[in-house]
Predicted model as a PDB file, atoms N, CA, C, CB and O in Angstrom, pLDDT in the B-factor column:
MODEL        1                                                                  
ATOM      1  N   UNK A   1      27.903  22.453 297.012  1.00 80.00           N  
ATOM      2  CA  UNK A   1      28.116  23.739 297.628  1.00 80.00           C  
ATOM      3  C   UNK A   1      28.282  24.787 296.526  1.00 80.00           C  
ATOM      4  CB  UNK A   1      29.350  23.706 298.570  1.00 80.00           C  
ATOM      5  O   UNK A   1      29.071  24.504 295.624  1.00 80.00           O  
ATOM      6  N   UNK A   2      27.559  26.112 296.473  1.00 85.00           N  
ATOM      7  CA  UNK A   2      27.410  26.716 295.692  1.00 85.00           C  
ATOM      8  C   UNK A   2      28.746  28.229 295.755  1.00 85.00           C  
ATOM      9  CB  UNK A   2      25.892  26.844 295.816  1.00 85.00           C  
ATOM     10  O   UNK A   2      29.037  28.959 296.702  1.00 85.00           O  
ATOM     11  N   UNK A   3      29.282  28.204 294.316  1.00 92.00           N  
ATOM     12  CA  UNK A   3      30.649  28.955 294.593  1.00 92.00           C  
ATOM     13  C   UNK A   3      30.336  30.595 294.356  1.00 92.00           C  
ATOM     14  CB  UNK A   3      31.965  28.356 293.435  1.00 92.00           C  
ATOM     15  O   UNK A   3      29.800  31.124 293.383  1.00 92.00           O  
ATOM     16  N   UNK A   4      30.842  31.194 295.550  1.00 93.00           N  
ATOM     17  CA  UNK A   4      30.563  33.083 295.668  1.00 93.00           C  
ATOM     18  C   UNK A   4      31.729  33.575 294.398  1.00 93.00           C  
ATOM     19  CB  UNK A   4      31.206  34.016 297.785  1.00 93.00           C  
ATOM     20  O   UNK A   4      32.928  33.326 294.274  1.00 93.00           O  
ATOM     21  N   UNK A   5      31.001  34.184 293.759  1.00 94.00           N  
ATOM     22  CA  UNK A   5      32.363  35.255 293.364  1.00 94.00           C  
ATOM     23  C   UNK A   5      32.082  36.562 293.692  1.00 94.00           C  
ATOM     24  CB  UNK A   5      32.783  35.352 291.749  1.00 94.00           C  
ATOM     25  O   UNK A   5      30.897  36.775 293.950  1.00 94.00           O  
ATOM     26  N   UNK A   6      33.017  37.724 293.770  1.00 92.00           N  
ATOM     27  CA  UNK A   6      33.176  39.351 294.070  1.00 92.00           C  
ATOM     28  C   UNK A   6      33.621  40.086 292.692  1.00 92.00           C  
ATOM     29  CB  UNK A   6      34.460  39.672 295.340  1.00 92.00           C  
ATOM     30  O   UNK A   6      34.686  39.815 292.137  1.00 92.00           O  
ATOM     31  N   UNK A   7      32.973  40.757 292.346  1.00 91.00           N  
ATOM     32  CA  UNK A   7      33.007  41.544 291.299  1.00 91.00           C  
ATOM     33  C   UNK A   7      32.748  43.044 291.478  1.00 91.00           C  
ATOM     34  CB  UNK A   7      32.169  41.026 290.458  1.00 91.00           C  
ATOM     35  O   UNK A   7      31.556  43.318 291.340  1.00 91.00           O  
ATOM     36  N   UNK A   8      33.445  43.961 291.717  1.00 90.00           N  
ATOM     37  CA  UNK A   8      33.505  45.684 292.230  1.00 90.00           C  
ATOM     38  C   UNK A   8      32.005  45.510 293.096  1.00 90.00           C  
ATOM     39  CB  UNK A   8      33.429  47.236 290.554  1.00 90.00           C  
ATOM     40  O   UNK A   8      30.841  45.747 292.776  1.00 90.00           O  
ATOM     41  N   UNK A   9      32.709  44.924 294.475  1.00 88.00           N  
ATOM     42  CA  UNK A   9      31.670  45.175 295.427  1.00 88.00           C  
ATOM     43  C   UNK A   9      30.392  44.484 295.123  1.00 88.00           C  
ATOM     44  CB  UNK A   9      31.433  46.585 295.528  1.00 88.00           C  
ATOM     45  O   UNK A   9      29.520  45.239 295.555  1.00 88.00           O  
ATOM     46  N   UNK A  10      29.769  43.315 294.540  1.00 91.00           N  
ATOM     47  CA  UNK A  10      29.184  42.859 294.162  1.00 91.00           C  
ATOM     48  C   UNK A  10      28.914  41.444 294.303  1.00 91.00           C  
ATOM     49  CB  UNK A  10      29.347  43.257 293.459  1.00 91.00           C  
ATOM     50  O   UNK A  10      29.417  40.993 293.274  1.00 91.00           O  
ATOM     51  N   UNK A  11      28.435  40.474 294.939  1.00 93.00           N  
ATOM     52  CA  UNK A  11      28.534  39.036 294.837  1.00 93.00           C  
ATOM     53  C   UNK A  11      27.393  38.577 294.395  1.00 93.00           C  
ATOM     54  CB  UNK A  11      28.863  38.375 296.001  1.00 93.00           C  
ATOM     55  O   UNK A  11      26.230  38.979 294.365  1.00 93.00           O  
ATOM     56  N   UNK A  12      28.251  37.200 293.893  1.00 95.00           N  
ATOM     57  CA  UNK A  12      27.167  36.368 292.505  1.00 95.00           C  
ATOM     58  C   UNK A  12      27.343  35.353 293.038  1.00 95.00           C  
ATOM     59  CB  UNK A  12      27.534  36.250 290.701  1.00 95.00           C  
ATOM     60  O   UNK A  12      28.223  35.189 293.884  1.00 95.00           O  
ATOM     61  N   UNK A  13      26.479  34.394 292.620  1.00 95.00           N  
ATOM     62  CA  UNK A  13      26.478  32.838 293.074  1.00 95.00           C  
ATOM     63  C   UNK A  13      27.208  32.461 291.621  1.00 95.00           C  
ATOM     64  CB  UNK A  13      24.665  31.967 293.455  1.00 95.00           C  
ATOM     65  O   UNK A  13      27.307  33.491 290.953  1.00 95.00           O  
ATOM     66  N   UNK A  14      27.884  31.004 290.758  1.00 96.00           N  
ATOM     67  CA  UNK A  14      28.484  31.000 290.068  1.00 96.00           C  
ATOM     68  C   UNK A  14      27.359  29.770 289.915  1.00 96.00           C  
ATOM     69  CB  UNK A  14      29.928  31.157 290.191  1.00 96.00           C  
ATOM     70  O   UNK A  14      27.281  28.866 290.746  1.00 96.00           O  
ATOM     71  N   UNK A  15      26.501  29.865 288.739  1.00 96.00           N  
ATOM     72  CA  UNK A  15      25.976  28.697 288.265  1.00 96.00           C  
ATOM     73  C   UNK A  15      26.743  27.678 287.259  1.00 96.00           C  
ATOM     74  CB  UNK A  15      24.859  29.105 287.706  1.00 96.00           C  
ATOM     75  O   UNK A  15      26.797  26.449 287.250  1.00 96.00           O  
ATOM     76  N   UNK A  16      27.259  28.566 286.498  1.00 96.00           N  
ATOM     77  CA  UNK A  16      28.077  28.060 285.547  1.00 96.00           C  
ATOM     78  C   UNK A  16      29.459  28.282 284.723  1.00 96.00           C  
ATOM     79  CB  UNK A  16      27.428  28.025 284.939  1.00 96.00           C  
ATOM     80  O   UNK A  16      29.387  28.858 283.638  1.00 96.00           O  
ATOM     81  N   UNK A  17      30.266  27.998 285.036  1.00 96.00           N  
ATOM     82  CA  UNK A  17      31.581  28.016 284.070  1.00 96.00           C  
ATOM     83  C   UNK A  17      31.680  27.589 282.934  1.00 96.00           C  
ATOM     84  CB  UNK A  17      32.527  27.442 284.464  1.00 96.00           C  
ATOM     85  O   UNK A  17      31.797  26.372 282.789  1.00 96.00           O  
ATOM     86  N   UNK A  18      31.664  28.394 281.871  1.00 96.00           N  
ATOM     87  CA  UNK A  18      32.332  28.013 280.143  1.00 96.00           C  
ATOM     88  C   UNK A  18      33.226  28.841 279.523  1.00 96.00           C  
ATOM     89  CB  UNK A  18      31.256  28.007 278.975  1.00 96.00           C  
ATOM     90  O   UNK A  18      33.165  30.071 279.508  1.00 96.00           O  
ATOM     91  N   UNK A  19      34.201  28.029 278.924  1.00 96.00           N  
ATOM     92  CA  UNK A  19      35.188  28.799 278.545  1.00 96.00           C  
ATOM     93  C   UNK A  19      34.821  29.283 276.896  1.00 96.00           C  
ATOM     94  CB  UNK A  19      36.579  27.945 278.778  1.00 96.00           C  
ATOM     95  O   UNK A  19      34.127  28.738 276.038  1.00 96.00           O  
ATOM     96  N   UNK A  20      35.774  30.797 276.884  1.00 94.00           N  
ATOM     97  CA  UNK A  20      35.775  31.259 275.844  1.00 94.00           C  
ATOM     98  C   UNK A  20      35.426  30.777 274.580  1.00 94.00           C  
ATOM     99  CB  UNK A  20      36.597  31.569 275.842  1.00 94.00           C  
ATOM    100  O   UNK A  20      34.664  31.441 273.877  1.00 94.00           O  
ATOM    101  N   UNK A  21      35.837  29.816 274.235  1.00 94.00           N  
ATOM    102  CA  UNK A  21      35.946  28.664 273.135  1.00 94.00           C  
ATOM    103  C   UNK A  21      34.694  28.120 272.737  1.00 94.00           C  
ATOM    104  CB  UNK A  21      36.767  27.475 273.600  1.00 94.00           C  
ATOM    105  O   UNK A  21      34.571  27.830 271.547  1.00 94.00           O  
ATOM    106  N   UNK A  22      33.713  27.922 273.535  1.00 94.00           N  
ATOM    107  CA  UNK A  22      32.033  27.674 273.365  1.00 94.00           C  
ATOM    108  C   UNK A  22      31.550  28.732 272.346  1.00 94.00           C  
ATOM    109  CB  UNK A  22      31.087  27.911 274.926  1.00 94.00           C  
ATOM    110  O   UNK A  22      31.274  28.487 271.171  1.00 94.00           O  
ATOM    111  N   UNK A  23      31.492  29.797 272.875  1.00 95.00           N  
ATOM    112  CA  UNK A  23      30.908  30.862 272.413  1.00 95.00           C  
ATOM    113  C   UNK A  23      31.796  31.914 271.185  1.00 95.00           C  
ATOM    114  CB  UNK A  23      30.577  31.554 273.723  1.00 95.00           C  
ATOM    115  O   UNK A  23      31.324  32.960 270.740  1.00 95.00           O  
ATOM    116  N   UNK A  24      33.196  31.318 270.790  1.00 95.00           N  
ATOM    117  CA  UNK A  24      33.589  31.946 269.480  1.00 95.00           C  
ATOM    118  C   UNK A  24      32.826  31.779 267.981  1.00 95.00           C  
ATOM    119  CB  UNK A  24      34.901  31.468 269.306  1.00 95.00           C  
ATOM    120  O   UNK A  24      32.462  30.650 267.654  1.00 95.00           O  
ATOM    121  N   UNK A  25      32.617  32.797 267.177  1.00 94.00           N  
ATOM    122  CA  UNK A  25      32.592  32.547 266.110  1.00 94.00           C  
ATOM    123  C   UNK A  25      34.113  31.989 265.372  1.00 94.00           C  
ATOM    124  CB  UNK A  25      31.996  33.663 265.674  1.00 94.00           C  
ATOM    125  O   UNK A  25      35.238  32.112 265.856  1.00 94.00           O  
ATOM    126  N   UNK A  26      33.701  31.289 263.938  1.00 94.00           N  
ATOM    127  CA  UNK A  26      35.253  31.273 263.406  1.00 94.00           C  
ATOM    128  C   UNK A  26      35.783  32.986 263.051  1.00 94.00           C  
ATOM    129  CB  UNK A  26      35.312  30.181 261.740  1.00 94.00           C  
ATOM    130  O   UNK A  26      36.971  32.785 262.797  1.00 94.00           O  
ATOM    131  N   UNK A  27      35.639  34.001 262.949  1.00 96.00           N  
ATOM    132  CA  UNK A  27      36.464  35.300 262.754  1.00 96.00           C  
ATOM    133  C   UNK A  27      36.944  35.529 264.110  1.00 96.00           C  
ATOM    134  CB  UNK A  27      35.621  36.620 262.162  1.00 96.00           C  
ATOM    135  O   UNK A  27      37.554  36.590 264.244  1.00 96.00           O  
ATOM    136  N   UNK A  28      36.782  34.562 265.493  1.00 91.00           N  
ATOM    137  CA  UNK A  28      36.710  34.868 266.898  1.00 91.00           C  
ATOM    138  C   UNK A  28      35.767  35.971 267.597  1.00 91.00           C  
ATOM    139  CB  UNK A  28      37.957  35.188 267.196  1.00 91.00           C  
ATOM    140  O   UNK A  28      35.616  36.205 268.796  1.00 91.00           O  
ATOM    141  N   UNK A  29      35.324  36.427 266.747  1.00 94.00           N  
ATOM    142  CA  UNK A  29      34.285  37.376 268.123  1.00 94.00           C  
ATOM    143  C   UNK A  29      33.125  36.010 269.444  1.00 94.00           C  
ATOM    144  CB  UNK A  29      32.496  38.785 266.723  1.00 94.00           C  
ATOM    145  O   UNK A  29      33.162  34.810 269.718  1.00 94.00           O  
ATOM    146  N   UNK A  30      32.587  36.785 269.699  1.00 94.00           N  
ATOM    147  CA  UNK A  30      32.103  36.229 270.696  1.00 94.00           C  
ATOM    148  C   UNK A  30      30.431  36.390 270.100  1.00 94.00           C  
ATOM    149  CB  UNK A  30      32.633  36.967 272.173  1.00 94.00           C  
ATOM    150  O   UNK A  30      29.846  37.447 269.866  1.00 94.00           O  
ATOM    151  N   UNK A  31      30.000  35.244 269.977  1.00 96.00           N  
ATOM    152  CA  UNK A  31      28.821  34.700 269.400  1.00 96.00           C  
ATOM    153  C   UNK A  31      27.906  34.888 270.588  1.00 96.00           C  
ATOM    154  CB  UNK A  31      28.960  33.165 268.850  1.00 96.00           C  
ATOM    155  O   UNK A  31      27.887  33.993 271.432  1.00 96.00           O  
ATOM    156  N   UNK A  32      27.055  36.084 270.761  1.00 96.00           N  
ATOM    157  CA  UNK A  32      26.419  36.918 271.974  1.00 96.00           C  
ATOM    158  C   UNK A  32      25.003  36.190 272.261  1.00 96.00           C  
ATOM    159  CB  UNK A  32      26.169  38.680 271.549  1.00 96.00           C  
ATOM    160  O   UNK A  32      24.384  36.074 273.318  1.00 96.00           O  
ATOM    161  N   UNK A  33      24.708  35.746 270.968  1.00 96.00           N  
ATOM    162  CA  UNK A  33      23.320  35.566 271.475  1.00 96.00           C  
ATOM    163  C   UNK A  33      23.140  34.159 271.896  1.00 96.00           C  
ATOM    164  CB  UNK A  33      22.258  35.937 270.417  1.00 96.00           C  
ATOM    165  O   UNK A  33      22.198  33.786 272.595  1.00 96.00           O  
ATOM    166  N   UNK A  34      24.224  33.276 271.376  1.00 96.00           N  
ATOM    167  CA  UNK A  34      24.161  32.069 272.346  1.00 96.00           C  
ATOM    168  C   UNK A  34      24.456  31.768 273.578  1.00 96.00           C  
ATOM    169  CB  UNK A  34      24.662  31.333 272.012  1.00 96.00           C  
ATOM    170  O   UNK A  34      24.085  30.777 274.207  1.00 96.00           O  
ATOM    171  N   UNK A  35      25.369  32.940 274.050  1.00 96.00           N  
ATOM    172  CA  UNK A  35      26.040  33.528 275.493  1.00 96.00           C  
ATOM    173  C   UNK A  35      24.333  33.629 276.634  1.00 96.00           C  
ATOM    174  CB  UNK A  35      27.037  35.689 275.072  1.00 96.00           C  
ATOM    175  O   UNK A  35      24.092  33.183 277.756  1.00 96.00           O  
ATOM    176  N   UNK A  36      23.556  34.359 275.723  1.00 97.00           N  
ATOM    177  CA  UNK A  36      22.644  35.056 275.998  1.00 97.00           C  
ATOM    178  C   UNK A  36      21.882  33.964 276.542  1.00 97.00           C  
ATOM    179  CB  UNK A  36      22.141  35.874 274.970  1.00 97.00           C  
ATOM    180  O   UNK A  36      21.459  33.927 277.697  1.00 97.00           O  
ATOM    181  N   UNK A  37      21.626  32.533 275.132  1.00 97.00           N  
ATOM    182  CA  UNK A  37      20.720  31.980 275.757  1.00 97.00           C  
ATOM    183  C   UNK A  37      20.886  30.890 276.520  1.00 97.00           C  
ATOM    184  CB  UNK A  37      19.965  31.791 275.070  1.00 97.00           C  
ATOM    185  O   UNK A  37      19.928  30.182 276.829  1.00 97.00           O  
ATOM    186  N   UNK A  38      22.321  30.603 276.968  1.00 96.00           N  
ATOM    187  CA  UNK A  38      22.972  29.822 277.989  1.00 96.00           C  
ATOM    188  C   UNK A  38      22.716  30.681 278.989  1.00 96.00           C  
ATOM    189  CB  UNK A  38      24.445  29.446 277.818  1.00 96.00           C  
ATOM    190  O   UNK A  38      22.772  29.956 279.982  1.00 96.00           O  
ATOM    191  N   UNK A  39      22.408  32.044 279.444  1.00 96.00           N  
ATOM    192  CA  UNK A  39      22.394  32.474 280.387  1.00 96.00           C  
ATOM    193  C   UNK A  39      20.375  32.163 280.922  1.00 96.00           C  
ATOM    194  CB  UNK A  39      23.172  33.991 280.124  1.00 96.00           C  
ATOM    195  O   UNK A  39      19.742  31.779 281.905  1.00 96.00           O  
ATOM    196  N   UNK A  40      20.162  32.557 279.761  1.00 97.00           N  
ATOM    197  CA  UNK A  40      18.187  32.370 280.466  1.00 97.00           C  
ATOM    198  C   UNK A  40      18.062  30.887 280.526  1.00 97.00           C  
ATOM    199  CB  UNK A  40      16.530  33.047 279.140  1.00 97.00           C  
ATOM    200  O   UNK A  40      17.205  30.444 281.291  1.00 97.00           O  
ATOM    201  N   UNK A  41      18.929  29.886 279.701  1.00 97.00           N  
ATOM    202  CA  UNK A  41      18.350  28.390 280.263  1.00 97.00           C  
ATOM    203  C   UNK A  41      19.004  28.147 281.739  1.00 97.00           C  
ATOM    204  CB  UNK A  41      18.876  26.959 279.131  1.00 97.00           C  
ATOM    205  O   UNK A  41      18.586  27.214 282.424  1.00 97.00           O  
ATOM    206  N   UNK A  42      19.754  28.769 282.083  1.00 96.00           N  
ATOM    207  CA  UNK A  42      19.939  28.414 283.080  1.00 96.00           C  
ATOM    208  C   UNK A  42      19.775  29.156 284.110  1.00 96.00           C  
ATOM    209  CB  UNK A  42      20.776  28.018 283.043  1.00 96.00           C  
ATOM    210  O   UNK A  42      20.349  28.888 285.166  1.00 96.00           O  
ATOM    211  N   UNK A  43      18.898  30.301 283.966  1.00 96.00           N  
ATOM    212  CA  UNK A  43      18.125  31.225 284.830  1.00 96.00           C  
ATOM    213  C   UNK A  43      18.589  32.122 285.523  1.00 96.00           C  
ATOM    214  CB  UNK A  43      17.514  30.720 285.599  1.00 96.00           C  
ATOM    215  O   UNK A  43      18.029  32.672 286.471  1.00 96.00           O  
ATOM    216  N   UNK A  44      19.904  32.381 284.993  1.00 96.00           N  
ATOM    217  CA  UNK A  44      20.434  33.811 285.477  1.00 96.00           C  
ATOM    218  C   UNK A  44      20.138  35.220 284.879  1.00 96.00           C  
ATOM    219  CB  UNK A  44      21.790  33.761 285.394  1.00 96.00           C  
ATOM    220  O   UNK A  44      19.494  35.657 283.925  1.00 96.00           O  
ATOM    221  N   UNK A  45      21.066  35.831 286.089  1.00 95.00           N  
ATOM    222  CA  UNK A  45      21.221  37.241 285.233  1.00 95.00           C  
ATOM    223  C   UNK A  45      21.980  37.818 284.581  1.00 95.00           C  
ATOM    224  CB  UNK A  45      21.148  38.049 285.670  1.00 95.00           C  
ATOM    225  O   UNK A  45      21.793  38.747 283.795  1.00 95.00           O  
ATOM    226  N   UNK A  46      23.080  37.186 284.934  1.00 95.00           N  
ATOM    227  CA  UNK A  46      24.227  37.838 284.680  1.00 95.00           C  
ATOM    228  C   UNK A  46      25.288  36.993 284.007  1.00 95.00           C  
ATOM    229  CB  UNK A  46      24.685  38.374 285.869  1.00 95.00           C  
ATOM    230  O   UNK A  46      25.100  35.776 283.985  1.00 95.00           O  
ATOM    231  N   UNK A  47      26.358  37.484 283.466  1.00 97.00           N  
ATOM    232  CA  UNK A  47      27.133  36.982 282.953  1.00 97.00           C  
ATOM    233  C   UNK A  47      29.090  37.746 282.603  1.00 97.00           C  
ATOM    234  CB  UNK A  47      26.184  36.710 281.933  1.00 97.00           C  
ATOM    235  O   UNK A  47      29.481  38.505 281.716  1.00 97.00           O  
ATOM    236  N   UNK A  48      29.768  37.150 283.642  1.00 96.00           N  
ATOM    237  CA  UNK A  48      30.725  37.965 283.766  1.00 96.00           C  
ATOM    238  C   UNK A  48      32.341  37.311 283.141  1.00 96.00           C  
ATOM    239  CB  UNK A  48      30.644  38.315 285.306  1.00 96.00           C  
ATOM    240  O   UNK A  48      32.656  36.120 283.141  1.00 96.00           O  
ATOM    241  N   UNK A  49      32.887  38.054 282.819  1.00 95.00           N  
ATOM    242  CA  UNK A  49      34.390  37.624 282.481  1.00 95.00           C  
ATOM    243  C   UNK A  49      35.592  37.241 283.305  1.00 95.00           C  
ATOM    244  CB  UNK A  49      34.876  38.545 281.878  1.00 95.00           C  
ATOM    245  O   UNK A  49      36.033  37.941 284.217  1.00 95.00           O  
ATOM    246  N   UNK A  50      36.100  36.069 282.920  1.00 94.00           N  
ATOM    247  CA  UNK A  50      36.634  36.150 284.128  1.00 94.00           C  
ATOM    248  C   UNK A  50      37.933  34.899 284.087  1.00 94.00           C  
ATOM    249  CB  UNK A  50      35.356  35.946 285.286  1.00 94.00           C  
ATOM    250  O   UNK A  50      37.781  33.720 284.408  1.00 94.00           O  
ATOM    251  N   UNK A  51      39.574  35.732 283.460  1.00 93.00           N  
ATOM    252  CA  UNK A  51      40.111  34.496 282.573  1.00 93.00           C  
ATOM    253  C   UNK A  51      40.111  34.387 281.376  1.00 93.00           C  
ATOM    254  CB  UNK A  51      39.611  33.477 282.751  1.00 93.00           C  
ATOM    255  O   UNK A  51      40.110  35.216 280.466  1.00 93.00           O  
ATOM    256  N   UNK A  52      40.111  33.217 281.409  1.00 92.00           N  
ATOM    257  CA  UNK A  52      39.396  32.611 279.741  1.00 92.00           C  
ATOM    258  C   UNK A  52      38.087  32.124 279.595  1.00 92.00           C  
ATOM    259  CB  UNK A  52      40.120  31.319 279.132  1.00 92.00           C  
ATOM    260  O   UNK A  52      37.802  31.511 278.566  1.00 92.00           O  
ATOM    261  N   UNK A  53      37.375  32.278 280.340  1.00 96.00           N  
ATOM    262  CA  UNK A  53      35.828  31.385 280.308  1.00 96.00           C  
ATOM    263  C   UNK A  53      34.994  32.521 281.180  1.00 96.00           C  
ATOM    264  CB  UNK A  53      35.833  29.462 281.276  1.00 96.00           C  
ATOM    265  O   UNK A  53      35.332  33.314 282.059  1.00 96.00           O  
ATOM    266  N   UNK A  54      33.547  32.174 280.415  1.00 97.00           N  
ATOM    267  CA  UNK A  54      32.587  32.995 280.889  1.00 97.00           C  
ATOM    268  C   UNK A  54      31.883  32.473 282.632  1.00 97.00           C  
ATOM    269  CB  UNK A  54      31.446  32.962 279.587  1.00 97.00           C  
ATOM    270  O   UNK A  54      31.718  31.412 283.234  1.00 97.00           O  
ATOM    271  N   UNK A  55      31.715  33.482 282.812  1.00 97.00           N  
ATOM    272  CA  UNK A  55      31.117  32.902 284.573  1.00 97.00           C  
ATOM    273  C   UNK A  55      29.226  33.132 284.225  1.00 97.00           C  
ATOM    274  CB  UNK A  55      31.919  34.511 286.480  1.00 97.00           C  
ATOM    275  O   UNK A  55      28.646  34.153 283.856  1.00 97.00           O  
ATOM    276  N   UNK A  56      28.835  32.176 284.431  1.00 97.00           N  
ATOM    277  CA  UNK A  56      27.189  32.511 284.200  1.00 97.00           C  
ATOM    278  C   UNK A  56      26.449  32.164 285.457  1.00 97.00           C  
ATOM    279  CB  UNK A  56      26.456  31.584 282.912  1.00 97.00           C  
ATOM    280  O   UNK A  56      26.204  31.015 285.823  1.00 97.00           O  
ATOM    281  N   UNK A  57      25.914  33.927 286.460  1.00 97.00           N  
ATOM    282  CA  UNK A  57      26.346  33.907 287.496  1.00 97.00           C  
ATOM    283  C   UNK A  57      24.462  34.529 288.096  1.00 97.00           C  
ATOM    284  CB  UNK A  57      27.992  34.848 287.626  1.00 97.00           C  
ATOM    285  O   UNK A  57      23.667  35.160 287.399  1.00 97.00           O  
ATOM    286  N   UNK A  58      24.264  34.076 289.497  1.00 96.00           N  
ATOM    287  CA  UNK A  58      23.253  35.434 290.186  1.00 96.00           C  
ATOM    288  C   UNK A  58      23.151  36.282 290.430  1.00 96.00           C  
ATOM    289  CB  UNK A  58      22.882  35.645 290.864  1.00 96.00           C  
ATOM    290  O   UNK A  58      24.062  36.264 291.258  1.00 96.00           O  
ATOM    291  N   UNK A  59      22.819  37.172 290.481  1.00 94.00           N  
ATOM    292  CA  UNK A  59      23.338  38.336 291.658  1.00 94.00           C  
ATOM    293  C   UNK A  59      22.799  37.865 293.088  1.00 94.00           C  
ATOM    294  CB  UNK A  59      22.632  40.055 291.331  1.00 94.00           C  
ATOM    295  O   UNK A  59      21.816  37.196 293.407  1.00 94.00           O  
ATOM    296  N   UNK A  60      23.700  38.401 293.739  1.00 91.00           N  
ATOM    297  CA  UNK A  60      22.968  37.967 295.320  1.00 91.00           C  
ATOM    298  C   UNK A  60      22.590  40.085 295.658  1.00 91.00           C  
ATOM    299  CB  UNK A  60      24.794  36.780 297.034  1.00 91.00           C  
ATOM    300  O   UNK A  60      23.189  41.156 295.564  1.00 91.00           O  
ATOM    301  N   UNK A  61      21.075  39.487 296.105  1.00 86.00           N  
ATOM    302  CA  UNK A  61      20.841  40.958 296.252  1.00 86.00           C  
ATOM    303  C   UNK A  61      20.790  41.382 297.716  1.00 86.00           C  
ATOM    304  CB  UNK A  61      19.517  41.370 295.557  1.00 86.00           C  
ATOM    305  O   UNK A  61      20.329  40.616 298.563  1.00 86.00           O  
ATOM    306  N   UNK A  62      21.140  42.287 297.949  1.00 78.00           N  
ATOM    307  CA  UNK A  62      21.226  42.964 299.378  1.00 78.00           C  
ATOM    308  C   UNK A  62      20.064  43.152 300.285  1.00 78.00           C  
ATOM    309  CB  UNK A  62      21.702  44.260 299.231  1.00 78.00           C  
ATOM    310  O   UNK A  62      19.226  44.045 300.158  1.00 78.00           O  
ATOM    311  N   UNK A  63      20.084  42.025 301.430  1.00 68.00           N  
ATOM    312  CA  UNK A  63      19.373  42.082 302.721  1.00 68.00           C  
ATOM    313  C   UNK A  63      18.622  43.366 303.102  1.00 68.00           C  
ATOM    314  CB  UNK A  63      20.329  41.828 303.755  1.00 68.00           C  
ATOM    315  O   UNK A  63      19.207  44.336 303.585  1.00 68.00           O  
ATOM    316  N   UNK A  64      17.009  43.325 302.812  1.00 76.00           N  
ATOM    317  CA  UNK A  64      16.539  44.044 303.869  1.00 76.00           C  
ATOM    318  C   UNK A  64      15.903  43.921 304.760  1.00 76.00           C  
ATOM    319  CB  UNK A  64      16.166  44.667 303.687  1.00 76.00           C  
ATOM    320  O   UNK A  64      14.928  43.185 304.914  1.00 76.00           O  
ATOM    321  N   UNK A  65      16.587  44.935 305.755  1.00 76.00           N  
ATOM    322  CA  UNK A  65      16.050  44.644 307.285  1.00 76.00           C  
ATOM    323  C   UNK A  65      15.411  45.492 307.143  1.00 76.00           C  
ATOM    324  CB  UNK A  65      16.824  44.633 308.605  1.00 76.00           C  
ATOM    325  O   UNK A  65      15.452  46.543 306.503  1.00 76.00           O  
ATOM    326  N   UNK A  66      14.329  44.695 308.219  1.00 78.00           N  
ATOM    327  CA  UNK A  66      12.898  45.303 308.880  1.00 78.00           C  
ATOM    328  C   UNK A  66      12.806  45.536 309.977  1.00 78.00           C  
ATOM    329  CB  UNK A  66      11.835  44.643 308.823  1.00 78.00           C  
ATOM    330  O   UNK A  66      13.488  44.771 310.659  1.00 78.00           O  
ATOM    331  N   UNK A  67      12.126  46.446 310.668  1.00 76.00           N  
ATOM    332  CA  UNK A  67      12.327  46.513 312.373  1.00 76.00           C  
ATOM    333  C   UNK A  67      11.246  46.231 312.410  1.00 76.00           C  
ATOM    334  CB  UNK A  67      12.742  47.783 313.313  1.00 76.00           C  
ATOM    335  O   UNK A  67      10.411  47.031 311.989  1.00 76.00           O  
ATOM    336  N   UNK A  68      10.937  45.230 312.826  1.00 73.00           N  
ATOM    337  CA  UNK A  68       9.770  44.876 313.472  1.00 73.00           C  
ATOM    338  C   UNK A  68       8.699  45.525 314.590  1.00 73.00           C  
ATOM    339  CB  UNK A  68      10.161  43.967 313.898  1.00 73.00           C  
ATOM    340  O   UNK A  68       7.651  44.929 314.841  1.00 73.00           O  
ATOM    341  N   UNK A  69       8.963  46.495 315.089  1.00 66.00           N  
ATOM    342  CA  UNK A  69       8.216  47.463 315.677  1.00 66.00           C  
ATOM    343  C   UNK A  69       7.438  48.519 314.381  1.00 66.00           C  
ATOM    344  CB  UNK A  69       9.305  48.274 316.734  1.00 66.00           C  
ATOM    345  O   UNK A  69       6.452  49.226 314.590  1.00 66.00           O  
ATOM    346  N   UNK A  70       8.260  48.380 312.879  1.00 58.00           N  
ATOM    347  CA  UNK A  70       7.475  48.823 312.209  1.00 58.00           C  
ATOM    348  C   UNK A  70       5.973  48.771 311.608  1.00 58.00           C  
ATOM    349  CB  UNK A  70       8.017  48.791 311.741  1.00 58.00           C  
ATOM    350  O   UNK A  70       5.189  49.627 311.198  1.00 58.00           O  
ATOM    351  N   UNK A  71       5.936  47.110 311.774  1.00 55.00           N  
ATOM    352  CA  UNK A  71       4.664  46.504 311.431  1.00 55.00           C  
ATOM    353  C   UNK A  71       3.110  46.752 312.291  1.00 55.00           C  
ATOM    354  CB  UNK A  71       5.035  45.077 311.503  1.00 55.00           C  
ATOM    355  O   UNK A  71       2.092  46.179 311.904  1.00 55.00           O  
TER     356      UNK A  71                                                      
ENDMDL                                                                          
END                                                                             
């Protein structure tokens, strides 16, 4: 079962959880471009904070309706 998160009005599917600690350099910054490419192997878009560990997430995009009398 796939887990929703809400982010300012926003929901993501949650592909993946990793914590902070993956992605430090030793000075501690945050080593971006491996962030980056944990996010395209695993075919997202996004990537949000959340805690101590990164959320590597979908966007779920907003439903459009069609009226079918339009067609």
């Amino acid at each position: 079962m796939k887990q929703l998160f809400k982010h300012n009005d926003k929901l993501y599917v949650i592909i993946r959880a990793m914590a902070f600690h993956n992605f430090e350099n030793k000075d501690g910054s945050i080593n971006m471009e491996v962030l980056k490419a944990w996010r395209d192997h695993l075919g997202c878009d996004h990537v949000l904070r959340h805690n101590e560990q990164f959320l590597i997430v979908q966007t779920i995009q907003d439903a459009i309706i069609q009226d079918e009398d339009s067609n």
